[in-house]
C-alpha positions as CSV (number, residue, x, y, z in Angstrom):
1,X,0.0,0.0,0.0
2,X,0.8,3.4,-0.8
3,X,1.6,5.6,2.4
4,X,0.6,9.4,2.2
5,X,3.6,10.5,4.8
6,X,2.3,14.0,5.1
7,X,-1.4,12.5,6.1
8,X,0.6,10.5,8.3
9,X,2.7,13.1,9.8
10,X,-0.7,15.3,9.8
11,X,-2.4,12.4,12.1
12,X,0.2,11.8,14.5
13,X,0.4,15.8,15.1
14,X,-3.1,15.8,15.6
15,X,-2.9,12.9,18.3
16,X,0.2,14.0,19.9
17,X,-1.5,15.3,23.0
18,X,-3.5,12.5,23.4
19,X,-1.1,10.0,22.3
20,X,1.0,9.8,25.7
21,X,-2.5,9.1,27.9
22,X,-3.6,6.3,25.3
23,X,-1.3,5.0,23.9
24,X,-0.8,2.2,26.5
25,X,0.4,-0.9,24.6
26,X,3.1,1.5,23.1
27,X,4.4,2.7,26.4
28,X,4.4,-1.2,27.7
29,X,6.2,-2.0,24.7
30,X,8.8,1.0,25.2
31,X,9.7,-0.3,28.5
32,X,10.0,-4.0,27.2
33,X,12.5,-2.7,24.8
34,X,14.1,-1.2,27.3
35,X,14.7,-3.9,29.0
36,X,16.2,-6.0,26.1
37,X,18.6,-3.5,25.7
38,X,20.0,-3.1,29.1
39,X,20.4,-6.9,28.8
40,X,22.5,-7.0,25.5
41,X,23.9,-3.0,24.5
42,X,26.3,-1.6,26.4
43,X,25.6,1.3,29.1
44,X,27.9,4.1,27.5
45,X,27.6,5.1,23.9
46,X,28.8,8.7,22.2
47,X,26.3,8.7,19.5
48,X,22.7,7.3,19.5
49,X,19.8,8.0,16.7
50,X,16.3,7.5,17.4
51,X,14.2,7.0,14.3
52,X,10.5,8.2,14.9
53,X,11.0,9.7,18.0
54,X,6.8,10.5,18.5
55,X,6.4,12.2,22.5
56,X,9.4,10.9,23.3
57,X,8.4,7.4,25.4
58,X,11.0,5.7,24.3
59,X,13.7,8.7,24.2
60,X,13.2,9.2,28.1
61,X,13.9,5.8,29.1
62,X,16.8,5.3,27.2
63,X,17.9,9.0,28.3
64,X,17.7,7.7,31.7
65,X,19.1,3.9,31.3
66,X,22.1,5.0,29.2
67,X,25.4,7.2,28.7
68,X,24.5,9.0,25.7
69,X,26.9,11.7,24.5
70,X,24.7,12.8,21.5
71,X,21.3,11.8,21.0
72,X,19.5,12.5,17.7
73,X,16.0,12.3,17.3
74,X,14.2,12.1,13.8
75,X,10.4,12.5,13.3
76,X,8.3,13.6,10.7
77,X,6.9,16.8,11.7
78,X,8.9,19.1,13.7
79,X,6.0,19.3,16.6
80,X,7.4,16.5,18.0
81,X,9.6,19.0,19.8
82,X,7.3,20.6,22.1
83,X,7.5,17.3,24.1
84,X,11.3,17.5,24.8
85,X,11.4,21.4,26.5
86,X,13.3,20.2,29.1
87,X,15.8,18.2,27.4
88,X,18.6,20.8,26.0
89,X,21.1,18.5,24.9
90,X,19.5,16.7,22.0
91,X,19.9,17.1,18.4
92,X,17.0,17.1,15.5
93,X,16.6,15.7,12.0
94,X,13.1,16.6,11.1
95,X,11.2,14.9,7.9
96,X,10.8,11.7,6.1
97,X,13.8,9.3,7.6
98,X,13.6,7.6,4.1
99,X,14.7,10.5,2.1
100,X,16.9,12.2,4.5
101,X,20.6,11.7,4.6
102,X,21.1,9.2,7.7
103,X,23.8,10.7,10.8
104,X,27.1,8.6,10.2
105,X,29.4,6.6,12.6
106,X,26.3,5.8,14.9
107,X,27.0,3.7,17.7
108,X,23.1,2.5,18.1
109,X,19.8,3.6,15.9
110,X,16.8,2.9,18.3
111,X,13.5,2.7,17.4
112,X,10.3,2.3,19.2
113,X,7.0,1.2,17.4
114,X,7.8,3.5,13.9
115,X,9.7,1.1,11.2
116,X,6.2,-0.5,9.8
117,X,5.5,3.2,8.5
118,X,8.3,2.5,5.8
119,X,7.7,2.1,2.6
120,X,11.0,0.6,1.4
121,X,12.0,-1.6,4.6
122,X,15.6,-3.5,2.9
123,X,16.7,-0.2,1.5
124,X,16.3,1.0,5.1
125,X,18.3,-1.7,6.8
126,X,20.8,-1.5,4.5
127,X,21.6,2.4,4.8
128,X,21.1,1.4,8.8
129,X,24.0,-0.3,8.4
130,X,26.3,1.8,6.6
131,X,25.6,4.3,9.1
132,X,26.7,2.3,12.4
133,X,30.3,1.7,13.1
134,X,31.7,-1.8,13.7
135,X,29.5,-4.0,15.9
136,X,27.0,-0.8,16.1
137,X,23.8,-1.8,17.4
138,X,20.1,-1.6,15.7
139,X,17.2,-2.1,18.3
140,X,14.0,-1.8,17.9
141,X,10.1,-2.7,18.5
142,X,7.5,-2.7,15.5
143,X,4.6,-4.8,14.7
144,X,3.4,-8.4,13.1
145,X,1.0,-9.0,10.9
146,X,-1.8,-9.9,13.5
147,X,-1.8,-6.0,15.2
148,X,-5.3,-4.4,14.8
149,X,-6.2,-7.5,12.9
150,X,-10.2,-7.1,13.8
151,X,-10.1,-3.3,12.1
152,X,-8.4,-4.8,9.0
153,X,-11.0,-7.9,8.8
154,X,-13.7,-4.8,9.0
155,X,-12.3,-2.2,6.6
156,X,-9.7,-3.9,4.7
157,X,-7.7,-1.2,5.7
158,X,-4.3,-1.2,7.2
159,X,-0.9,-1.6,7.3
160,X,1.4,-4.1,5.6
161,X,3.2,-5.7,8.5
162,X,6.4,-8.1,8.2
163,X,6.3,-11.6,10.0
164,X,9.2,-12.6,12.2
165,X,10.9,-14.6,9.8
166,X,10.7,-12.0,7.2
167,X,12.0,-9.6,9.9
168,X,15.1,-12.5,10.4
169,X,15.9,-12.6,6.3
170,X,16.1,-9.2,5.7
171,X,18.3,-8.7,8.8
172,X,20.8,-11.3,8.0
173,X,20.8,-9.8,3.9
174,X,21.2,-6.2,5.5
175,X,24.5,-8.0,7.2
176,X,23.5,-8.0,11.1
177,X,23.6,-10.6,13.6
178,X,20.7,-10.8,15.6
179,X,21.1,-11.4,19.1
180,X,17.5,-11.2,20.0
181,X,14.1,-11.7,18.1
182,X,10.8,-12.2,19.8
183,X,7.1,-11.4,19.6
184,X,3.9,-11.1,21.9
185,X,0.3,-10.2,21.7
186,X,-1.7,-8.2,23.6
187,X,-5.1,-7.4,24.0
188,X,-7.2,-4.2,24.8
189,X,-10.8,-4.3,25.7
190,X,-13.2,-1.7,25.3
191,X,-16.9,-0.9,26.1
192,X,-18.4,-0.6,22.2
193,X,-17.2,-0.5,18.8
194,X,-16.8,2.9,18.8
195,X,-14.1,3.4,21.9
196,X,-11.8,1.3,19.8
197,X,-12.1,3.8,16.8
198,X,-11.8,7.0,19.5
199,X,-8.9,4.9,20.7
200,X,-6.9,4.4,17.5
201,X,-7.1,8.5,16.3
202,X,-6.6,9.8,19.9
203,X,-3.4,7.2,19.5
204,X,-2.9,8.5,15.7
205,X,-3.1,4.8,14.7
206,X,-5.4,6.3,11.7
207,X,-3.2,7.9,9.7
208,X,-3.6,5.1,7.1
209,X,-7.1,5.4,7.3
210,X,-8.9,5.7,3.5
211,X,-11.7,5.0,4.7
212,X,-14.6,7.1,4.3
213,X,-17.1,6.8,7.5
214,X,-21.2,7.4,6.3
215,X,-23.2,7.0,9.2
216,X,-24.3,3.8,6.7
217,X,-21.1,2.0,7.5
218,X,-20.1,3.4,10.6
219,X,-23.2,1.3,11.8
220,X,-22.5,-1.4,9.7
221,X,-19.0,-1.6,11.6
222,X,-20.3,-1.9,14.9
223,X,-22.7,-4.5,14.1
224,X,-19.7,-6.7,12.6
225,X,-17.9,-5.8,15.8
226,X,-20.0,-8.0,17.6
227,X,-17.9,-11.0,16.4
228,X,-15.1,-9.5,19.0
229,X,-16.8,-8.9,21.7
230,X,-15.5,-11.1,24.6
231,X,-16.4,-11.2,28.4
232,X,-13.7,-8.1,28.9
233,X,-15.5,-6.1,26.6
234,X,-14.3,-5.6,22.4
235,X,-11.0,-6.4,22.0
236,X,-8.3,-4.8,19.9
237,X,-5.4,-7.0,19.0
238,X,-1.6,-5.6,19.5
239,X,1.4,-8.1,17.7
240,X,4.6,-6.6,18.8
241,X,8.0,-7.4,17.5
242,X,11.5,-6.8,19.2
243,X,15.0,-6.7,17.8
244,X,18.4,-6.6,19.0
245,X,20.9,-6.9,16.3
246,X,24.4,-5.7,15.5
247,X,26.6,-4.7,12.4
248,X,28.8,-7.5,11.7
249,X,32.3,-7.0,11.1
């Protein structure tokens, strides 16, 4: 699927004060990574790049776990900054990371639930790696191909997501070693149909969203909701994936 990266950008700007209050699976998933890479990275690095920065979940707790000399933080829209005031010693690349010339002699590129928004995934790898030194490290969380399944059985509508083992070929080709590969699900529960829409644009999950709402199929939705309704309420499926992998030599 085509991505329009300035509706994208556009969506998440639009969410970004909501984001940090509802975007709970994200923040979970943040911390998880986290605490893959205090098990396998080093604690003291002079150069770190964070691709898709967002409100900065992710940026605090590695701020806060790690020596960082130089942090960069790349997002789409330069908005992003508002949520980083108090941070004076970072650096910004604003725009499309898939057009913009990457930082060189990185010691780690981090990312935290942002990589499925590319369009050109092996080209991205590949200039990931040029741009780490020797045994550089490339962590990161994204998603598998069963996250928001029910809204993509509804709509047909969604993102194109990459299965673990696609995730472990494209790796290897890009010349890293994984050290660690893993996934989960997770699932939220809401009261109605219509919570788990208000939940996906306060969380700017929309921003792939063609789809034209008429109060016809807006109803039409809910109905077909029905079939995931559980005991906990309507459930919304979330199929992270995490990464820890280094340059080879």
């Amino acid at each position: 699927m085509s991505l329009n990266k300035n509706l994208v950008a556009q969506r998440f700007a639009k969410a970004g004060q909501s984001y940090s209050q509802h975007a709970i699976v994200q923040k979970q998933i943040c911390q998880n990574l986290t605490v893959f890479l205090q098990q396998f990275c080093p604690s003291t690095m002079s150069r770190v790049f964070e691709i898709g920065c967002g409100s900065g979940n992710l940026t605090r707790l590695i701020h806060s776990s790690f020596q960082i000399e130089e942090l960069i933080l790349n997002d789409l829209y330069s908005d992003v900054q508002k949520h980083f005031n108090h941070q004076q010693d970072l650096k910004w690349l604003i725009g499309d990371i898939e057009t913009l010339a990457f930082p060189q002699h990185l010691d780690m590129i981090v990312s935290g639930s942002a990589l499925q928004w590319m369009q050109d995934l092996p080209r991205l790898l590949k200039r990931c790696n040029e741009s780490l030194i020797d045994q550089g490290w490339l962590c990161f969380s994204t998603f598998g191909p069963q996250n928001l399944i029910e809204i993509k059985e509804l709509t047909g509508q969604g993102l194109t997501y990459w299965s673990i083992e696609n995730w472990k070929s494209a790796l290897t080709q890009a010349g890293f070693e994984i050290l660690h590969l893993s996934e989960s699900e997770a699932q939220l529960y809401f009261d109605s149909p219509k919570a788990v829409l208000q939940h996906l644009k306060a969380t700017g999950v929309t921003a792939t969203a063609q789809h034209r709402w008429t109060k016809q199929t807006l109803q039409q939705f809910y109905q077909d909701y029905d079939r995931f309704k559980h005991t906990e309420g309507y459930s919304l499926t979330y199929h992270p994936i995490y990464c820890i992998a280094r340059r080879m030599k």
